[in-house]
Biopython code that builds the backbone (N, CA, C, O; Angstrom):
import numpy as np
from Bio.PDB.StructureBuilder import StructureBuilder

atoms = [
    (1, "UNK", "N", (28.516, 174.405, 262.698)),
    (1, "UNK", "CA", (28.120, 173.027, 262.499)),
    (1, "UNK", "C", (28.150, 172.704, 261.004)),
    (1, "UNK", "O", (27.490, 173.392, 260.226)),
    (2, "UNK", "N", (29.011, 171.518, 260.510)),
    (2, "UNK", "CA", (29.130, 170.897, 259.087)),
    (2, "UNK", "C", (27.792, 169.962, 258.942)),
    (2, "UNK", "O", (27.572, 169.045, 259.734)),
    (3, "UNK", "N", (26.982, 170.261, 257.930)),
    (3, "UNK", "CA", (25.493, 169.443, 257.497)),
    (3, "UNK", "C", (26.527, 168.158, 256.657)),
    (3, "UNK", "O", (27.405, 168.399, 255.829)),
    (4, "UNK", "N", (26.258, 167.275, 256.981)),
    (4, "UNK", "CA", (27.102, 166.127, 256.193)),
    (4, "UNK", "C", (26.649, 165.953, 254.847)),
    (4, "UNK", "O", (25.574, 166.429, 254.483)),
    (5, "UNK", "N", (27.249, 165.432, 254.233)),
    (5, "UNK", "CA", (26.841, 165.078, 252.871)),
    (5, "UNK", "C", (25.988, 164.021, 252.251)),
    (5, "UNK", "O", (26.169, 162.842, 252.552)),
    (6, "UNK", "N", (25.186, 164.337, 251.509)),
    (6, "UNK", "CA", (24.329, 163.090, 250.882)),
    (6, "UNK", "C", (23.593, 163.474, 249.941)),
    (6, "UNK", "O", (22.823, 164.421, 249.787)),
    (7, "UNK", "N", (24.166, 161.998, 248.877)),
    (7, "UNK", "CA", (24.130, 163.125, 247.746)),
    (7, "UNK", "C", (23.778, 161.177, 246.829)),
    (7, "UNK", "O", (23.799, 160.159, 247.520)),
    (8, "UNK", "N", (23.580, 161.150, 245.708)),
    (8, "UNK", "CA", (23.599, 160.395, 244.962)),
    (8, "UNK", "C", (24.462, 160.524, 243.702)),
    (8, "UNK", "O", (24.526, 161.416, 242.857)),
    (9, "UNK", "N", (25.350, 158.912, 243.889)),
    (9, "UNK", "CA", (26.367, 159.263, 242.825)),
    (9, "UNK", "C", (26.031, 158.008, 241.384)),
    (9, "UNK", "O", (25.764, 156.835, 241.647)),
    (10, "UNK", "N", (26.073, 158.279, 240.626)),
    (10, "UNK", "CA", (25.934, 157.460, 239.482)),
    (10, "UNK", "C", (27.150, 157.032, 238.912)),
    (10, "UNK", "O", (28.158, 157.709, 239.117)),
    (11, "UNK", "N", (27.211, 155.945, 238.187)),
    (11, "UNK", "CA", (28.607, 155.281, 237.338)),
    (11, "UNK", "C", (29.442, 156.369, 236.973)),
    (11, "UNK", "O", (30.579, 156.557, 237.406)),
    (12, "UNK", "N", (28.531, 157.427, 235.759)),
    (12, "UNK", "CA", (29.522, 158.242, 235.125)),
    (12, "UNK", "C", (30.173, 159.168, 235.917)),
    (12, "UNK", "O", (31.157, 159.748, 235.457)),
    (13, "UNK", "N", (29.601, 159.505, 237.547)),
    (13, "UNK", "CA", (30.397, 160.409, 238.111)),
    (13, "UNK", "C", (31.855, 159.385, 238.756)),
    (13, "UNK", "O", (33.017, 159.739, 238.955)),
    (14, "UNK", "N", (31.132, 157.925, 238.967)),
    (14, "UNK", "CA", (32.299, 157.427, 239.902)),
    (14, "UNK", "C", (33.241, 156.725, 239.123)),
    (14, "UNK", "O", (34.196, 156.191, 239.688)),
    (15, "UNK", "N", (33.072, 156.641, 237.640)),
    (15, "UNK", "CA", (34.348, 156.085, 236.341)),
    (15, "UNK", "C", (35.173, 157.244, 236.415)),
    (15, "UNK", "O", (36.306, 157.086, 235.959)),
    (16, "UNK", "N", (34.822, 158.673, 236.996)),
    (16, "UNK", "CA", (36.150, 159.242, 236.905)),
    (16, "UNK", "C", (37.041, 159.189, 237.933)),
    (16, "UNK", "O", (38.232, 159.475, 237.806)),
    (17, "UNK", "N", (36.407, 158.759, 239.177)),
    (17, "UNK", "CA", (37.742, 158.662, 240.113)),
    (17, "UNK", "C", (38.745, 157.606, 239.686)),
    (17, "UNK", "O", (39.834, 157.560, 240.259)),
    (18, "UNK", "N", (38.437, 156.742, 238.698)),
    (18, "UNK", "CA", (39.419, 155.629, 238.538)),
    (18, "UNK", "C", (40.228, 155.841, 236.985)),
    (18, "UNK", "O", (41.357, 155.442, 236.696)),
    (19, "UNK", "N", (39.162, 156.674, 236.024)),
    (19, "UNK", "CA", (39.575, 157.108, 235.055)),
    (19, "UNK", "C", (39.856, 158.302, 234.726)),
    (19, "UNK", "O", (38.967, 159.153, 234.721)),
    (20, "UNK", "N", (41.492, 158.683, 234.292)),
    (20, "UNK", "CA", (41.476, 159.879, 234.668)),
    (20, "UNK", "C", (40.731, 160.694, 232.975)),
    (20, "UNK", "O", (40.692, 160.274, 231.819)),
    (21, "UNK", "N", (40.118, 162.323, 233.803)),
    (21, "UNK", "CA", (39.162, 162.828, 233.428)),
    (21, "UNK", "C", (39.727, 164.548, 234.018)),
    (21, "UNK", "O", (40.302, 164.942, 235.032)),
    (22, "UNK", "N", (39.238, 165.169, 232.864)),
    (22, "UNK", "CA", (39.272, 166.524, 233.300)),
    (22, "UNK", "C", (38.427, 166.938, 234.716)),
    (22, "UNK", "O", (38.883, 167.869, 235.379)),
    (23, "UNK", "N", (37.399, 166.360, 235.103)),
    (23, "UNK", "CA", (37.222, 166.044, 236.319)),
    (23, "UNK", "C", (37.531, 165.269, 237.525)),
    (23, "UNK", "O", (37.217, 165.523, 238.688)),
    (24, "UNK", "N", (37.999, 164.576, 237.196)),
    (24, "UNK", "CA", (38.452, 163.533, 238.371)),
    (24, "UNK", "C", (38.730, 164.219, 239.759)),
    (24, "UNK", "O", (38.435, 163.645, 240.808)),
    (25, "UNK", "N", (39.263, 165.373, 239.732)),
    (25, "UNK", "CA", (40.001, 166.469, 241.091)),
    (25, "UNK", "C", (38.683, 166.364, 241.726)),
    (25, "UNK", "O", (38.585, 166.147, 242.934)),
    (26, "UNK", "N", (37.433, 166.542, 240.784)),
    (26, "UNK", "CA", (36.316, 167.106, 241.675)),
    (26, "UNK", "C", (35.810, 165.744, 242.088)),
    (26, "UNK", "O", (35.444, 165.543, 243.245)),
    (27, "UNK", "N", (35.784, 164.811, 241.163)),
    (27, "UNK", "CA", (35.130, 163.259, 241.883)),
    (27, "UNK", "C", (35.954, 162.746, 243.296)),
    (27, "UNK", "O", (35.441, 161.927, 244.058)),
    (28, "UNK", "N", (37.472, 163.418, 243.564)),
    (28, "UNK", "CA", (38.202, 162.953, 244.359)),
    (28, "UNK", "C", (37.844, 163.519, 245.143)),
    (28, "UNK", "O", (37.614, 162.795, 246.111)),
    (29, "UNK", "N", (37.509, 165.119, 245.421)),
    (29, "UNK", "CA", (37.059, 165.541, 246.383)),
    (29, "UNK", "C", (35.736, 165.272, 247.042)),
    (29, "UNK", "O", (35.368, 165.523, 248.190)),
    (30, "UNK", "N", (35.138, 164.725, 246.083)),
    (30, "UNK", "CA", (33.866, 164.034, 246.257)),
    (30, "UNK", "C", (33.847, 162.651, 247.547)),
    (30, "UNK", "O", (33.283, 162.590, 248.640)),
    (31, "UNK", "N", (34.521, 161.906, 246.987)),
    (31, "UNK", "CA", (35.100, 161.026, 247.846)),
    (31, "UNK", "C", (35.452, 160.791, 248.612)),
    (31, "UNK", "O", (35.176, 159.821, 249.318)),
    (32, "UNK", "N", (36.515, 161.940, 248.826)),
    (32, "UNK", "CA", (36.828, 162.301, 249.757)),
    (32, "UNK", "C", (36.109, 162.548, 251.558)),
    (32, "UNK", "O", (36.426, 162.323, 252.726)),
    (33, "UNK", "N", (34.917, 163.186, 250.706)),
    (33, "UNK", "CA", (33.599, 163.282, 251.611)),
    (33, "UNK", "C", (33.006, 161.386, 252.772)),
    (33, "UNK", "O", (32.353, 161.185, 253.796)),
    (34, "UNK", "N", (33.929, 160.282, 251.511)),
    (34, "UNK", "CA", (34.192, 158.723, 252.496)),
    (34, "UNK", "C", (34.455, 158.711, 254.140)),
    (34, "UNK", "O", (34.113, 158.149, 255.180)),
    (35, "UNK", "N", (35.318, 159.748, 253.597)),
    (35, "UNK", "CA", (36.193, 159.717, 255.405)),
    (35, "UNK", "C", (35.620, 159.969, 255.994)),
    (35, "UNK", "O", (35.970, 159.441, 257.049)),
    (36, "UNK", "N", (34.393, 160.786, 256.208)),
    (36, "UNK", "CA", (33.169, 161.417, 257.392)),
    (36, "UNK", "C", (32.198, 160.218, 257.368)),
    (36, "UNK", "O", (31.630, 159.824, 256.349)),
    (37, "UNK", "N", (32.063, 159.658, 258.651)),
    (37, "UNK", "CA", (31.295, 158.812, 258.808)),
    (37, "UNK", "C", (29.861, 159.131, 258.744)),
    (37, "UNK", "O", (29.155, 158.157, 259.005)),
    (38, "UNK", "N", (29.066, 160.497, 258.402)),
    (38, "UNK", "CA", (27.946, 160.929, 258.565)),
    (38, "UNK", "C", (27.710, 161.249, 257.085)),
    (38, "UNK", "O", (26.673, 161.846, 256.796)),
    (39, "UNK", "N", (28.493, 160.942, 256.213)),
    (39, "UNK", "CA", (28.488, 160.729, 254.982)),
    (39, "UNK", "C", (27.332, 160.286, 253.916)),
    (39, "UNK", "O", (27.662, 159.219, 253.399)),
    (40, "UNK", "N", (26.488, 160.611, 253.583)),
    (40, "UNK", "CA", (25.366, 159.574, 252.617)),
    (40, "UNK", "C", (25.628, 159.621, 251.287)),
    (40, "UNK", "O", (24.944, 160.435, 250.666)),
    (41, "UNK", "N", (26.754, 158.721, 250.400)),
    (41, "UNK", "CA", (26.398, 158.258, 249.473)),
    (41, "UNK", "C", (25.434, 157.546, 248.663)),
    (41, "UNK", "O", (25.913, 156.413, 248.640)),
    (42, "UNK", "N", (24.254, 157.515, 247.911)),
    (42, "UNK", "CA", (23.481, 156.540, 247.485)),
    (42, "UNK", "C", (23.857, 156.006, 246.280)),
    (42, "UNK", "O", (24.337, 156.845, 245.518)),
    (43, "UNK", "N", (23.789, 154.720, 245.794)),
    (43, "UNK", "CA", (23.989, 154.532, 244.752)),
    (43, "UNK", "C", (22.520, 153.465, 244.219)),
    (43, "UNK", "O", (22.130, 152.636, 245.042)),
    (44, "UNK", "N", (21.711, 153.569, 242.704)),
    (44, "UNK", "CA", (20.820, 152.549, 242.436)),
    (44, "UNK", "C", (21.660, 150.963, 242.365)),
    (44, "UNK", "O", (22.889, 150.948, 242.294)),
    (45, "UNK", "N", (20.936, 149.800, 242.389)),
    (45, "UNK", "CA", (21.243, 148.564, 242.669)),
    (45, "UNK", "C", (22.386, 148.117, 241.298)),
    (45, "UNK", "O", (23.438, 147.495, 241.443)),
    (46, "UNK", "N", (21.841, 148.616, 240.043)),
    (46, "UNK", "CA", (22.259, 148.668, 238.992)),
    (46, "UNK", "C", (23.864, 149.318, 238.676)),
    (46, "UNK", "O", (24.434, 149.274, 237.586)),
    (47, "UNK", "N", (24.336, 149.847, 239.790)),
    (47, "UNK", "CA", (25.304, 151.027, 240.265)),
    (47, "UNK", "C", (26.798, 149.605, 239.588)),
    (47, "UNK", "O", (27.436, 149.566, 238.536)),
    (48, "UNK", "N", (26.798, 148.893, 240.543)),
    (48, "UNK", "CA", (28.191, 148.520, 240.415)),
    (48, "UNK", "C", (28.386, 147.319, 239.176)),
    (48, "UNK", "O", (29.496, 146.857, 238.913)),
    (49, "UNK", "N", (27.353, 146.974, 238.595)),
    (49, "UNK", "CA", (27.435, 146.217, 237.073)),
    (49, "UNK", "C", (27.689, 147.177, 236.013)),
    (49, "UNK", "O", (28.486, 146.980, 235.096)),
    (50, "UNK", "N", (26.875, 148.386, 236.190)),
    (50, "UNK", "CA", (27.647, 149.361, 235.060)),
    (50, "UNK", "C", (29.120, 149.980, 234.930)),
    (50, "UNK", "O", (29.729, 150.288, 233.906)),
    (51, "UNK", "N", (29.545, 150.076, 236.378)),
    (51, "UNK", "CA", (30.871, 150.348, 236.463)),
    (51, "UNK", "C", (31.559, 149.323, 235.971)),
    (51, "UNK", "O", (32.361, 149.583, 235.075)),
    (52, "UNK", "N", (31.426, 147.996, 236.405)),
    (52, "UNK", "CA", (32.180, 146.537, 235.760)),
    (52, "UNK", "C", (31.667, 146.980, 234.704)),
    (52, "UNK", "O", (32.565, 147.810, 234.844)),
    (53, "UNK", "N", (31.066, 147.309, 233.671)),
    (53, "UNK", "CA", (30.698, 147.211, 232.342)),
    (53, "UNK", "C", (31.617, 148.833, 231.753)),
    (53, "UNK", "O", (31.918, 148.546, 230.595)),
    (54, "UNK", "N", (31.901, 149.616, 231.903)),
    (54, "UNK", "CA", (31.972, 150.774, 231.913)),
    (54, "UNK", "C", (33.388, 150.820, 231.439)),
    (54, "UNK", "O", (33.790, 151.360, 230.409)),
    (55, "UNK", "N", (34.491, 149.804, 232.855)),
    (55, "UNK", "CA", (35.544, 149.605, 233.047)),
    (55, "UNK", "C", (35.864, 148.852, 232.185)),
    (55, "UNK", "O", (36.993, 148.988, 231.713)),
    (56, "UNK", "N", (35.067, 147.893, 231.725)),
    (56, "UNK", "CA", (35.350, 146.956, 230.590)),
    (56, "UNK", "C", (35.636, 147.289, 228.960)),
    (56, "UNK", "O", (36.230, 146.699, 228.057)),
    (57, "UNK", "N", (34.777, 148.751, 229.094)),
    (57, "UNK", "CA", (35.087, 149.323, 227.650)),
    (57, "UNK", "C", (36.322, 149.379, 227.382)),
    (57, "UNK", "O", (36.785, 148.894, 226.350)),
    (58, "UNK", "N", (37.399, 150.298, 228.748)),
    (58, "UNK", "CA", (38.199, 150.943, 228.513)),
    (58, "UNK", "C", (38.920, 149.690, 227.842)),
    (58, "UNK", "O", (39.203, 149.767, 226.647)),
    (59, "UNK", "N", (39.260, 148.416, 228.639)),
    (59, "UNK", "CA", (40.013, 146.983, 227.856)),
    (59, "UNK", "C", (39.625, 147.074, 226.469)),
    (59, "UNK", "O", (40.257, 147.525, 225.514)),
    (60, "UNK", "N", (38.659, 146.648, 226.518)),
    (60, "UNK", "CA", (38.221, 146.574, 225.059)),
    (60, "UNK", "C", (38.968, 147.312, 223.846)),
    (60, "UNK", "O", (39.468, 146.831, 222.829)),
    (61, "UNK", "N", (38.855, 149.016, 224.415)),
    (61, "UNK", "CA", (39.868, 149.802, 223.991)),
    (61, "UNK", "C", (41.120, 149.708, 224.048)),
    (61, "UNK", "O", (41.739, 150.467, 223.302)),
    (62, "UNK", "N", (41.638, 149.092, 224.625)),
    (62, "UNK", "CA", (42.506, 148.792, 225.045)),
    (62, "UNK", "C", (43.375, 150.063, 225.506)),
    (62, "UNK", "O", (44.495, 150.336, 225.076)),
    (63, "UNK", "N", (42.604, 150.829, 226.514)),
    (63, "UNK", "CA", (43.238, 151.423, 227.031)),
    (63, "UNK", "C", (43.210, 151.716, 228.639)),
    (63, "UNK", "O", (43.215, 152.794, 229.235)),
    (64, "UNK", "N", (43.162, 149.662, 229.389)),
    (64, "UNK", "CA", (43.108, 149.480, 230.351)),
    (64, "UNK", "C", (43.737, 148.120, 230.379)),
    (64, "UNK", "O", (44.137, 147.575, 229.350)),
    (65, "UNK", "N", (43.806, 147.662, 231.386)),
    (65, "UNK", "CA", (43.883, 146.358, 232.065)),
    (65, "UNK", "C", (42.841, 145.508, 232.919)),
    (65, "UNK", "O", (42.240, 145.868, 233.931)),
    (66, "UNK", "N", (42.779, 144.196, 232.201)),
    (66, "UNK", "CA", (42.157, 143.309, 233.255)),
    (66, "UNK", "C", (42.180, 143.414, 234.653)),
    (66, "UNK", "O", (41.230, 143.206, 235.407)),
    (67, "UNK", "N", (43.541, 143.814, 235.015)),
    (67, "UNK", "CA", (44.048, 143.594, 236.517)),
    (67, "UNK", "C", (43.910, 145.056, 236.728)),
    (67, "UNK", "O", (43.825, 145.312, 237.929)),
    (68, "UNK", "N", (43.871, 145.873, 236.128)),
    (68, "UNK", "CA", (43.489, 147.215, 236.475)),
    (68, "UNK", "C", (41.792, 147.100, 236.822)),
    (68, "UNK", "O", (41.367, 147.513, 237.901)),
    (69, "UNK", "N", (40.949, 146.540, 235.866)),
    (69, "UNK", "CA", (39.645, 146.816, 236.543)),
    (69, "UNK", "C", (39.485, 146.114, 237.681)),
    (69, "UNK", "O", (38.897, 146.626, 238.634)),
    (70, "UNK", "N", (40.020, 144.758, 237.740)),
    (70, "UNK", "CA", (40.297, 144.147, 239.004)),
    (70, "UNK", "C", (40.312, 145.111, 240.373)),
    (70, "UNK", "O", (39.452, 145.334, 241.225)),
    (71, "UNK", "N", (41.956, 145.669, 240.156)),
    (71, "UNK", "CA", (42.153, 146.216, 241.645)),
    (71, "UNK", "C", (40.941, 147.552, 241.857)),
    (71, "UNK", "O", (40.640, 147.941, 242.985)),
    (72, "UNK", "N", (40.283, 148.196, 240.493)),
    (72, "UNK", "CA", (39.495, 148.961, 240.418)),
    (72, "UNK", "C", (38.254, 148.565, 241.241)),
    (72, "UNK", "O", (37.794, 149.281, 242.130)),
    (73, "UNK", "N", (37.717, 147.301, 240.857)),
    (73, "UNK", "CA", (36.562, 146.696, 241.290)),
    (73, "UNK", "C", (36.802, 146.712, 243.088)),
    (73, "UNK", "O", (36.115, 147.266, 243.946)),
    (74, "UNK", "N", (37.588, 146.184, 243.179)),
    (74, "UNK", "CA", (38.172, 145.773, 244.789)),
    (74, "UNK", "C", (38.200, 147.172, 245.356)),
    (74, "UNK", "O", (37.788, 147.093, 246.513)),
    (75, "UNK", "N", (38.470, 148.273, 245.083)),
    (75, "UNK", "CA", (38.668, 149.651, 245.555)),
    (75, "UNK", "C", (36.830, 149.834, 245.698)),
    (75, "UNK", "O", (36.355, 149.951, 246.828)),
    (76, "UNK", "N", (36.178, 149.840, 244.827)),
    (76, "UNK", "CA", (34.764, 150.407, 244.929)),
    (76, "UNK", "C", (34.194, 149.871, 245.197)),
    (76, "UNK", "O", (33.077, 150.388, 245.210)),
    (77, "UNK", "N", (34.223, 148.223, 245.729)),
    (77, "UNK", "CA", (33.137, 147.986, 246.564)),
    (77, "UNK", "C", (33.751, 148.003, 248.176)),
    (77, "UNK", "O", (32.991, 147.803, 249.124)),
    (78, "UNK", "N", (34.858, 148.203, 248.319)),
    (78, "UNK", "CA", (35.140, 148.731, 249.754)),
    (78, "UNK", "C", (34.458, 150.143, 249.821)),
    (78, "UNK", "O", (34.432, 150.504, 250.997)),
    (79, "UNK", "N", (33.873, 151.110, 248.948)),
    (79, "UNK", "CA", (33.707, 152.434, 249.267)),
    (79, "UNK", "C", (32.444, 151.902, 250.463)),
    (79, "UNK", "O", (32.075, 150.728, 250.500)),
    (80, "UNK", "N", (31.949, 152.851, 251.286)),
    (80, "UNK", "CA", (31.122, 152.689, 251.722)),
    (80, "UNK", "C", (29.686, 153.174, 251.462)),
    (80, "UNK", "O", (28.960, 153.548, 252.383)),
    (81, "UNK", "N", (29.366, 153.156, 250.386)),
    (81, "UNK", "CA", (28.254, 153.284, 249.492)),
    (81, "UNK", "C", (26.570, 152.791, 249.567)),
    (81, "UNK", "O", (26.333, 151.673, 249.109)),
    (82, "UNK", "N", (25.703, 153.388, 249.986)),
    (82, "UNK", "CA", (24.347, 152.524, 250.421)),
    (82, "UNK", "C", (23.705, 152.153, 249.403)),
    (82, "UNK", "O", (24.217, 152.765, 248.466)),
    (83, "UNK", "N", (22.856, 151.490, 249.012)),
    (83, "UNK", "CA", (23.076, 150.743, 247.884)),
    (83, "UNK", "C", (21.112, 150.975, 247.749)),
    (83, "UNK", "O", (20.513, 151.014, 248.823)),
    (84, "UNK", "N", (20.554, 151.066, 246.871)),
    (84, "UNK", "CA", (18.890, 151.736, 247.105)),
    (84, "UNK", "C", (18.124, 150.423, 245.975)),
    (84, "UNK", "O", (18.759, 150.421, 244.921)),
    (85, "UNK", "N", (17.354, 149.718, 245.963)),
    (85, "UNK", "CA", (16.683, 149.263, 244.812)),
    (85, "UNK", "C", (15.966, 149.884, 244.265)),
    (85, "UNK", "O", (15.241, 150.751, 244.754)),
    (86, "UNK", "N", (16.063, 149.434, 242.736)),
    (86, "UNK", "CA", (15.785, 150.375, 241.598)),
    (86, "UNK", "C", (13.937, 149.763, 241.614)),
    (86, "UNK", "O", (13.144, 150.187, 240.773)),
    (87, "UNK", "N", (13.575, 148.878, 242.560)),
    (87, "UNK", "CA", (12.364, 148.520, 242.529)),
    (87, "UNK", "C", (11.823, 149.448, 243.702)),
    (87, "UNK", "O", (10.720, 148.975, 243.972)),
    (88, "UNK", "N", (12.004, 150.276, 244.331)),
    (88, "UNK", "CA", (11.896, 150.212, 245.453)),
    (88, "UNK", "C", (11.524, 152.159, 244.590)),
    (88, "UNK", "O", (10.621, 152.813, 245.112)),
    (89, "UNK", "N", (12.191, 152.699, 243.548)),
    (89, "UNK", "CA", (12.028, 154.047, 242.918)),
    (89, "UNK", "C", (11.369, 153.898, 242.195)),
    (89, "UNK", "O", (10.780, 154.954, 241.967)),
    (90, "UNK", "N", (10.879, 152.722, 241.283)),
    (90, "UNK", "CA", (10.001, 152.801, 240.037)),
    (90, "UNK", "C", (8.770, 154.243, 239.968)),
    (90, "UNK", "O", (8.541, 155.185, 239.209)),
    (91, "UNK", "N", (8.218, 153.686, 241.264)),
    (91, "UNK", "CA", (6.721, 154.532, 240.445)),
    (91, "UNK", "C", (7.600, 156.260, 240.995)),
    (91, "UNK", "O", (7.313, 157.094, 240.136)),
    (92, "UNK", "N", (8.136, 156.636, 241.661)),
    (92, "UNK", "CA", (8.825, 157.892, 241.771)),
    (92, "UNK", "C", (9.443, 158.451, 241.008)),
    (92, "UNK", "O", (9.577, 159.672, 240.932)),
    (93, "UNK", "N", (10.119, 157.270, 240.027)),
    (93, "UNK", "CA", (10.840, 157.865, 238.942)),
    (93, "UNK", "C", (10.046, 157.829, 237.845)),
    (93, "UNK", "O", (10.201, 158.618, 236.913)),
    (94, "UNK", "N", (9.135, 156.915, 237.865)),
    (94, "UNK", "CA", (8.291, 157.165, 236.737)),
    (94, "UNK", "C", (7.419, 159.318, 237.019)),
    (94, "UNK", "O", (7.566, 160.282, 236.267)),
    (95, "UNK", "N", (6.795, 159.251, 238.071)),
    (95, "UNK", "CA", (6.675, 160.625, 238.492)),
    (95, "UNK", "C", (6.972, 161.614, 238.370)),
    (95, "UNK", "O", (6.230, 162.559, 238.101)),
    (96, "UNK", "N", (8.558, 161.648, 238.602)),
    (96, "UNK", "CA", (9.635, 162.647, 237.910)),
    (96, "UNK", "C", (9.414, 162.865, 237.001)),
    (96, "UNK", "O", (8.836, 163.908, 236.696)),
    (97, "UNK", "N", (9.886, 161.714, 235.929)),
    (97, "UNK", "CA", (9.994, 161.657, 234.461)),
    (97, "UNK", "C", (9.117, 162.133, 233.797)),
    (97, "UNK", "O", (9.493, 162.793, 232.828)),
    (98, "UNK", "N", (7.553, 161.995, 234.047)),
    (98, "UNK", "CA", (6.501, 162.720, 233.954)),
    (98, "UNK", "C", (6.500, 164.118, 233.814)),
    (98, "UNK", "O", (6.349, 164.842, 232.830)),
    (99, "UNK", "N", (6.695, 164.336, 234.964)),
    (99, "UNK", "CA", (6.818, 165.980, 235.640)),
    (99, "UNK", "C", (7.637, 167.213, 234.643)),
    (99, "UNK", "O", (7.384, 168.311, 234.146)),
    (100, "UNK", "N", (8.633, 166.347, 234.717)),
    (100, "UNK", "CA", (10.158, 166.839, 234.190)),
    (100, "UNK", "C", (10.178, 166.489, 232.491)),
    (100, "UNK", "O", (10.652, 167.423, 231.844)),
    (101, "UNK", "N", (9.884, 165.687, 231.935)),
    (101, "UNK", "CA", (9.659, 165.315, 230.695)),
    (101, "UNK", "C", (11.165, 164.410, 230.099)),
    (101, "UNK", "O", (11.654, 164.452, 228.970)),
    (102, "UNK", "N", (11.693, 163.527, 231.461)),
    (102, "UNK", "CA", (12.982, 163.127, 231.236)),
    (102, "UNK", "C", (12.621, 161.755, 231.286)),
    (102, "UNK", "O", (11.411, 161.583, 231.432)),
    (103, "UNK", "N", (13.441, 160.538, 231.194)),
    (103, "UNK", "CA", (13.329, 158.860, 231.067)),
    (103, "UNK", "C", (13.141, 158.827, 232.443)),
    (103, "UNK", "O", (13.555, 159.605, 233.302)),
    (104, "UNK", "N", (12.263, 157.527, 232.568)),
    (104, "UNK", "CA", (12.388, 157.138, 234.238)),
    (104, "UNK", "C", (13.478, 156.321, 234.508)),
    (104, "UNK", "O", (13.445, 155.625, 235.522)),
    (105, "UNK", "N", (14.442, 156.292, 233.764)),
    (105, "UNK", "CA", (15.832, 156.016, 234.473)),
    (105, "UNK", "C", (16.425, 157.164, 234.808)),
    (105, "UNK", "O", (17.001, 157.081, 235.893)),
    (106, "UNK", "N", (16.499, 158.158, 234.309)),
    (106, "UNK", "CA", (17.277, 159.488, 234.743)),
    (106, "UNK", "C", (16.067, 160.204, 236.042)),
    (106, "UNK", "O", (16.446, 161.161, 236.717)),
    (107, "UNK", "N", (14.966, 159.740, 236.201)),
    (107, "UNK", "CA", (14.409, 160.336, 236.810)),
    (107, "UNK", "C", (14.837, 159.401, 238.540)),
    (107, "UNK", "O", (14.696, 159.868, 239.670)),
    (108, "UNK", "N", (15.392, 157.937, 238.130)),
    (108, "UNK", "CA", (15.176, 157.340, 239.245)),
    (108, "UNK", "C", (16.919, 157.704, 239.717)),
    (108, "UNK", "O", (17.266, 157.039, 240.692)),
    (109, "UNK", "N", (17.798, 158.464, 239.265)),
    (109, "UNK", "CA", (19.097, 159.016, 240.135)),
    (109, "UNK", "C", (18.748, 160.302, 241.009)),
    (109, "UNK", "O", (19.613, 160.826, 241.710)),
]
sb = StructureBuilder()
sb.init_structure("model")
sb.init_model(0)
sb.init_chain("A")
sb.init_seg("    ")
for serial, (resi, resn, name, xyz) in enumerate(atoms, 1):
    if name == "N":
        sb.init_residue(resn, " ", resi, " ")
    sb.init_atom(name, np.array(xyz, "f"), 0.0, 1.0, " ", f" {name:<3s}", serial, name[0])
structure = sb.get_structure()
């Protein structure tokens, strides 16, 4: 019996499936994990403005396209991704962060 996956993914893991990265093989295989419908991706609410923001550097740099983050954008919100509010982790991540001695933003991924 395969235990399905569920896992929480953040911007910087999911800018490499679109940007290529000495990792990317592993974010693809990651992804990959899409095709199983028993699948649990989570992502915080904050998830897909940082990627639009993220993607935007690379322009800036100019070492992208408008119409590239475009068809980019259009690819990742088809992923099937559950989507968690970041109001909904506050006092947990504040908890963590505590615990652990890390920000309660890193505590709330």
């Amino acid at each position: 019996m395969t235990i399905p996956l569920r896992c929480v993914v953040d911007t910087s893991v999911c800018i490499k499936y679109f940007i290529s990265d000495p990792l990317t093989s592993k974010v693809n295989q990651l992804f990959d994990h899409l095709a199983n419908p028993q699948t649990e991706m989570f992502v915080p609410d904050l998830f897909y403005i940082e990627c639009a923001n993220a993607l935007w550097k690379y322009v800036r740099a100019r070492m992208y396209t408008g119409a590239e983050v475009q068809a980019d954008l259009a690819t990742l919100k088809a992923f099937p991704l559950r989507v968690v509010s970041t109001a909904d982790l506050m006092a947990d991540a504040v908890a963590i962060a505590l615990n652990y001695g890390i920000s309660a933003y890193d505590g709330s991924m």
